[in-house]
C-alpha positions in Angstrom: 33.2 1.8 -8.5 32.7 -1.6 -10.0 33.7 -1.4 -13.7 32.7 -4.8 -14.9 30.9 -7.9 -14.6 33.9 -9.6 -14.3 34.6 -7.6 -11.2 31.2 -7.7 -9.3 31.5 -11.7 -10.0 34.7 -11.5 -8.0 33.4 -9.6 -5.5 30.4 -11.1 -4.9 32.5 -14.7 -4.5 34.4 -12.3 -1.9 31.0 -11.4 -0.1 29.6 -15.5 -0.4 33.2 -16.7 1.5 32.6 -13.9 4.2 29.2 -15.1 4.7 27.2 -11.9 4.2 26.9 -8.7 2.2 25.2 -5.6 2.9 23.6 -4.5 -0.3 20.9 -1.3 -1.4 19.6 -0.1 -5.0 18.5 3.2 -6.6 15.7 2.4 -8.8 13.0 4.1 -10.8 9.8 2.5 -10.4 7.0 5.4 -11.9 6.6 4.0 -15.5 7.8 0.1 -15.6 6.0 -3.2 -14.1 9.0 -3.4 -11.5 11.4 -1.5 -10.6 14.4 -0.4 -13.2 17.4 -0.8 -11.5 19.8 2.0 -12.0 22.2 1.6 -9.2 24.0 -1.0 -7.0 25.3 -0.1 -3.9 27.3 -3.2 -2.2 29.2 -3.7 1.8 31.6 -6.4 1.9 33.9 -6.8 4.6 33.2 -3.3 5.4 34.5 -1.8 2.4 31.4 0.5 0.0 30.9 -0.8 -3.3 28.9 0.8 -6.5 27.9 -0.8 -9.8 26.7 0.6 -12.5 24.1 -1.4 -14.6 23.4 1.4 -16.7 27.1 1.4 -17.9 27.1 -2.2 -18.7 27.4 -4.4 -15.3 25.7 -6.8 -15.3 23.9 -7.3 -11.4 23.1 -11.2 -11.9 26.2 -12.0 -9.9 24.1 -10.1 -7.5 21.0 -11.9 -8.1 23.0 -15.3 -6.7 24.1 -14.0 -4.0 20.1 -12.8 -2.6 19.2 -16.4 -3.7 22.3 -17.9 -1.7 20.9 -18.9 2.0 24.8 -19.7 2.8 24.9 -16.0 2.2 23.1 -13.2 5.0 21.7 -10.4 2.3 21.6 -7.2 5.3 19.6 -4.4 4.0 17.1 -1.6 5.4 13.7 -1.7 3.8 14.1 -4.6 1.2 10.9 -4.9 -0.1 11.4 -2.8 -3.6 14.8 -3.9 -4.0 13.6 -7.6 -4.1 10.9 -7.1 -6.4 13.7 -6.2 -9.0 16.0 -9.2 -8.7 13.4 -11.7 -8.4 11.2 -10.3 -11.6 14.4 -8.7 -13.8 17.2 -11.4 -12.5 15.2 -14.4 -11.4 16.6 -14.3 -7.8 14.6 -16.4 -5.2 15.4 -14.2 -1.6 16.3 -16.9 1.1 18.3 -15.3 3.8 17.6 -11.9 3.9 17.9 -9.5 7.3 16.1 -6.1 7.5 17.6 -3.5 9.9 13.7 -2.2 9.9 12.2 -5.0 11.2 14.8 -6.1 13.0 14.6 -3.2 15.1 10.4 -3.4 16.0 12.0 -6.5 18.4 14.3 -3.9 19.9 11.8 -1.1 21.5 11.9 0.7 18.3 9.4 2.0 16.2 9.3 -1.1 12.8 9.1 2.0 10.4 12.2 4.0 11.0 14.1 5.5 7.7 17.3 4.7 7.1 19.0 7.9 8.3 16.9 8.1 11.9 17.6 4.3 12.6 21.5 4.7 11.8 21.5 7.5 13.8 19.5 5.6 16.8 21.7 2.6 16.9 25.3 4.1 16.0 24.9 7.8 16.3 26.4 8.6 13.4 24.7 10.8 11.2 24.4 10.4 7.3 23.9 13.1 4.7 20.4 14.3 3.7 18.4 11.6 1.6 19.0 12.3 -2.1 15.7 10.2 -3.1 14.3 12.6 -5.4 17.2 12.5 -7.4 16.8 11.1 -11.4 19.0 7.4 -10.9 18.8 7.1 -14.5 20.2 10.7 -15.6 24.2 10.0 -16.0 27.0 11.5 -15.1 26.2 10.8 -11.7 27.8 13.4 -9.3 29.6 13.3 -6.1 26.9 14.0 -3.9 25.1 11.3 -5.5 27.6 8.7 -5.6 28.3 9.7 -1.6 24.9 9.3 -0.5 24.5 6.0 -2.6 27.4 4.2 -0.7 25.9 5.7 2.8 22.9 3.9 2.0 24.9 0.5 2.6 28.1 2.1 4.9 26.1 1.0 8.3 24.4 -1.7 7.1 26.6 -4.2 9.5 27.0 -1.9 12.4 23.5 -1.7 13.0 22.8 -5.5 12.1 25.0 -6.4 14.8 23.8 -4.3 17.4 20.5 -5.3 17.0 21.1 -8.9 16.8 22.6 -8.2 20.1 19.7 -6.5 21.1 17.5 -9.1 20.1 19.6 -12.0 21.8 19.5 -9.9 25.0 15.5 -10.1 24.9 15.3 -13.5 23.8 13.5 -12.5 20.5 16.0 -13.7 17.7 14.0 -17.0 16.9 11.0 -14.3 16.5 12.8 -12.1 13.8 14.1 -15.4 11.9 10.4 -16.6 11.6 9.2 -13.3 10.9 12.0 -12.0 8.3 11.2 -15.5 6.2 7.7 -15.1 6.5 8.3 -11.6 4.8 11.3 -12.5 2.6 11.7 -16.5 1.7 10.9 -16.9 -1.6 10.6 -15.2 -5.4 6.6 -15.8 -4.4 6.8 -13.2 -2.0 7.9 -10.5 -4.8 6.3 -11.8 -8.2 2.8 -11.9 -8.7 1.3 -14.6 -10.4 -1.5 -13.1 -13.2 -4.1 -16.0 -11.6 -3.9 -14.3 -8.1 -3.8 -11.0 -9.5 -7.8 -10.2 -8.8 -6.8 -10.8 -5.1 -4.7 -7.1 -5.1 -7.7 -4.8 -7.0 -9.0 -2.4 -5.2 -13.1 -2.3 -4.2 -14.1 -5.7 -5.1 -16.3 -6.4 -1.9 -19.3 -5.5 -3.7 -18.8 -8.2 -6.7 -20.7 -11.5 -6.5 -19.0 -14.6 -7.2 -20.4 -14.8 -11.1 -18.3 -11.0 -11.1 -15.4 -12.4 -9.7 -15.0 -15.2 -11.5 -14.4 -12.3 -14.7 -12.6 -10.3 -12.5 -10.0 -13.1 -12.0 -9.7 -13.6 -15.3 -9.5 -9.7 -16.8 -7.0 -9.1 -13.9 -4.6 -12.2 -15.3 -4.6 -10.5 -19.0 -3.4 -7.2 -17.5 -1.0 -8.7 -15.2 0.5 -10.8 -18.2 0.4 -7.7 -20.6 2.2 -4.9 -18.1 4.7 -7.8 -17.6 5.2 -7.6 -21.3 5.3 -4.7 -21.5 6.9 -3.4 -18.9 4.4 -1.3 -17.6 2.7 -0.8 -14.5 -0.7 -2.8 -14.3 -2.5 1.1 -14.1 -1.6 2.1 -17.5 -3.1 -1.0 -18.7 -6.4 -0.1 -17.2 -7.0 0.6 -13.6 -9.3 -1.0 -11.0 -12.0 1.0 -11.4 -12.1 -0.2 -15.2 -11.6 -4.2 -13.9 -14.6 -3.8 -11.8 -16.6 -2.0 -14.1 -16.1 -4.9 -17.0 -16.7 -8.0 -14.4 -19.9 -5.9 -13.3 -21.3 -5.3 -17.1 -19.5 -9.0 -18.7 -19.6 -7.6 -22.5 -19.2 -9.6 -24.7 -18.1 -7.3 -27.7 -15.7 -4.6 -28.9 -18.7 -2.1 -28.8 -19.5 -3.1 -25.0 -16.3 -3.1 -24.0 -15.2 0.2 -25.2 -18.2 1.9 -23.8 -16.9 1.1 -20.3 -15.0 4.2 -18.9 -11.6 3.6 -18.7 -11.0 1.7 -22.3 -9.8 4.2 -24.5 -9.2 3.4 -28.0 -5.5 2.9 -27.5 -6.4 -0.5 -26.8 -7.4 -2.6 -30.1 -6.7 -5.1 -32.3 -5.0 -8.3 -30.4 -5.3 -6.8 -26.8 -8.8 -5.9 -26.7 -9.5 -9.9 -28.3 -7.4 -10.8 -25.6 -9.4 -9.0 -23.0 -12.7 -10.4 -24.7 -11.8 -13.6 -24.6 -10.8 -13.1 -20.8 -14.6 -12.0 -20.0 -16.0 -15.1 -22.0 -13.5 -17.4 -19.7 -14.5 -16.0 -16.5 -18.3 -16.0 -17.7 -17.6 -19.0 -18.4 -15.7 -20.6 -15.1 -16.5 -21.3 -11.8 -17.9 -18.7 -9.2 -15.3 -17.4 -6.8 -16.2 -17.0 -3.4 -13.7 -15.0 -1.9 -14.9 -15.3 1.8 -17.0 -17.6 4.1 -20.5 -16.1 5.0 -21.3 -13.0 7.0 -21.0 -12.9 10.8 -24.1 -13.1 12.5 -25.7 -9.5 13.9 -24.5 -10.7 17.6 -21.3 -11.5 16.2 -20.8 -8.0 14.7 -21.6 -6.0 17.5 -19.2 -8.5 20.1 -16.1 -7.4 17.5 -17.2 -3.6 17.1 -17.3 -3.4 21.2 -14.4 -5.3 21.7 -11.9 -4.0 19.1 -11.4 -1.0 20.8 -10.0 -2.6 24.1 -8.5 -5.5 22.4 -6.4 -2.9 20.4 -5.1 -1.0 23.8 -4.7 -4.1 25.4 -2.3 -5.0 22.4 -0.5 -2.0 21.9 0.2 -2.0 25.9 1.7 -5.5 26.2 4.0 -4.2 23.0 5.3 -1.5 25.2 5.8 -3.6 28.1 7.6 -6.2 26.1 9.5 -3.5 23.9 7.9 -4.4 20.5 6.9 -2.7 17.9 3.0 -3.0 18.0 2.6 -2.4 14.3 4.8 -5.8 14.1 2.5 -8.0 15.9 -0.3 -7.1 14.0 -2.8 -4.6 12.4 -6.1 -3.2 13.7 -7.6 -5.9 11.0 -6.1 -8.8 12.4 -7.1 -7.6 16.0 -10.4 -7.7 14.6 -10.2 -11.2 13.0 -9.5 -12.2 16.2 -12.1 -11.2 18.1 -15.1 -12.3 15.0 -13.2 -15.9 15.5 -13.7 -16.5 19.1 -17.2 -14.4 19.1 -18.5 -17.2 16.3 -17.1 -20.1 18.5 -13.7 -20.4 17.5 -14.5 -22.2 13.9 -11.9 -25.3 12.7 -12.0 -23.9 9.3 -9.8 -20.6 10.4 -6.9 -19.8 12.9 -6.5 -16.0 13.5 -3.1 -14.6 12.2 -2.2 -13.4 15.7 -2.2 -17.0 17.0 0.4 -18.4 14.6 3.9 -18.6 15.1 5.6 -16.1 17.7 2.4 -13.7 17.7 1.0 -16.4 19.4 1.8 -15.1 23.4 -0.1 -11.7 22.1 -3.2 -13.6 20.7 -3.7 -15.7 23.5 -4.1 -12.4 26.0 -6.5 -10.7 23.5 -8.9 -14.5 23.7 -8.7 -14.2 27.4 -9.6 -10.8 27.0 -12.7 -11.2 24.7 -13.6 -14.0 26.8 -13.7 -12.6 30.5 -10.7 -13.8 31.7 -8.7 -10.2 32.0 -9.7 -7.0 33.3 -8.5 -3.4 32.5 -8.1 -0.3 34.6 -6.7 2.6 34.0 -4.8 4.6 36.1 -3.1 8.0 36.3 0.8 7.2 36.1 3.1 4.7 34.2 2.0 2.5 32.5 -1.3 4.2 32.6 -3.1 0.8 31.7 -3.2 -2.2 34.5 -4.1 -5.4 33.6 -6.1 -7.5 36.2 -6.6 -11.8 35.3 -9.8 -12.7 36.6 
């Protein structure tokens, strides 16, 4: 156990000299904005660390170290981890390495848990997952504390195998561009209240005068759960958003007969919330996307998608990626709509940037006559022919 600040700020100078430090949390994330961190779990030089923020440590020191890119932050899973240092400690991720993703360039499946991916790279087993267990309750008991520093025990065992793995294949400049892509930058992890329309659910059907009040209702509550620490639903939901951009009242009477604004909010709040109606009734339209794709268009995508997606998920197995890596059954779709409309300036598909590119390139030459596909009744079931 690390007792004090004092102590983690030494330790974590230890961890910057060596160059990396494996690192995991225990959080509670049901009833605050982001996640309430209630456990620190830390590898350096192969030695199992805990602090204790909720007995007075403070995990800035921490917080450095994520936003040090001299120093490699190894961790399984990272996403809700980093959410807390960058919104509770200001930390700004720039070298971080996920075992999970790290292991989608291997011939492994991109979503293993912690427990089945230690076991498939080092065959050592860990205990049973204790993630049902209250963080926040103290005394924390043996079992606890055991599983805690597990979570962190293998963290470099399996980062070096896999960058070994990945070296062998030729695919570490792939998981660099791809672990920054997913990790570089507070931005990933912090969302600013102006962008916040972007992530509510069911707003298709809104016309630009909606979502131009929808932007603007979605900033308040993102700026008052931040407040108040709570998470954007208990402010009001998405269903209540879309409801308000749809109607645009323009009093407390209007506004509280949409479902979903209870009378808990009042006074300042629901001022606040008026005044974000009249801004966004105010401002420009949003237009969210470009137009429609034409009928022709459509149907091209819908017939193609289907093939598009084996061919994609073959060539992963053949090149011993993680399909789910290279992209979604969305993207494979985007795809196909941008070389059906003629390949538009204005947009480059997401599976032809970067090291996705190889992959994207075979799905054009696929939409576009240039590759065949039979398939047969023995490994690898699916042949591909280049007309």
């Amino acid at each position: 156990m690390v007792d004090t600040t004092a102590e983690l700020v030494e330790l974590c100078e230890q961890a910057r000299a060596a160059g990396r430090v494996g690192l995991d949390t225990e959080f509670l994330w049901e009833r605050t904005y982001s996640p309430q961190l209630c456990l620190a779990q830390l590898n350096v030089e192969d030695r199992v660390y805990l602090a204790d923020p909720l007995d007075g440590v403070d995990l800035d020191p921490i917080a450095q170290l994520v936003s040090d890119p001299d120093v490699q932050v190894v961790m399984h899973a990272p996403h809700a981890d980093l959410v807390a240092f960058a919104q509770r400690y200001g930390a700004d991720p720039h070298n971080t390495f996920d075992t999970q993703l790290a292991a989608g360039f291997t011939g492994l499946s991109a979503g293993l848990a912690y427990e089945k991916l230690v076991h498939e790279v080092t065959r050592q087993r860990v205990q049973p997952s204790e993630s049902f267990t209250d963080w926040s309750r103290r005394p924390l008991g043996e079992r606890q504390l055991r599983y805690a520093g597990e979570d962190v025990e293998h963290l470099f065992a399996m980062s070096d195998t896999l960058t070994e793995r990945m070296r062998e294949r030729g695919r570490e400049e792939w998981a660099r561009e791809e672990l920054a892509r997913r990790f570089d930058g507070a931005d990933r992890f912090v969302t600013q209240p102006e962008e916040a329309w972007r992530k509510v659910g069911r707003r298709g059907k809104l016309g630009p005068a909606e979502l131009a009040v929808l932007r603007e209702v979605a900033a308040w509550r993102e700026r008052l759960a931040r407040t108040r620490d709570l998470p954007v639903g208990w402010i009001a939901k998405d269903p209540t958003l879309i409801e308000i951009a749809r109607r645009k009242p323009r009093s407390a009477k209007e506004i509280s007969s949409v479902r979903g604004v209870d009378g808990s909010m009042k006074g300042r709040e629901l001022t606040e919330l008026l005044e974000a109606v009249e801004r966004g009734r105010e401002g420009e339209p949003v237009v969210e996307e470009g137009p429609a794709p034409l009928r022709g268009v459509r149907r091209r995508t819908a017939i193609a998608k289907g093939l598009a997606t084996a061919l994609l998920r073959a060539r992963c197995e053949a090149e011993e990626i993680a399909s789910e890596l290279v992209g979604t059954s969305s993207d494979v779709e985007d795809l196909i709509t941008w070389v059906s409309a003629g390949r538009p300036e204005t947009t480059e598909p997401f599976l032809l940037r970067g090291w996705r590119e190889p992959f994207g390139l075979e799905l054009v030459d696929l939409v576009e006559g240039r590759v065949q596909l039979q398939l047969v009744d023995s490994d690898p079931y699916l042949v591909i022919h280049r007309a």
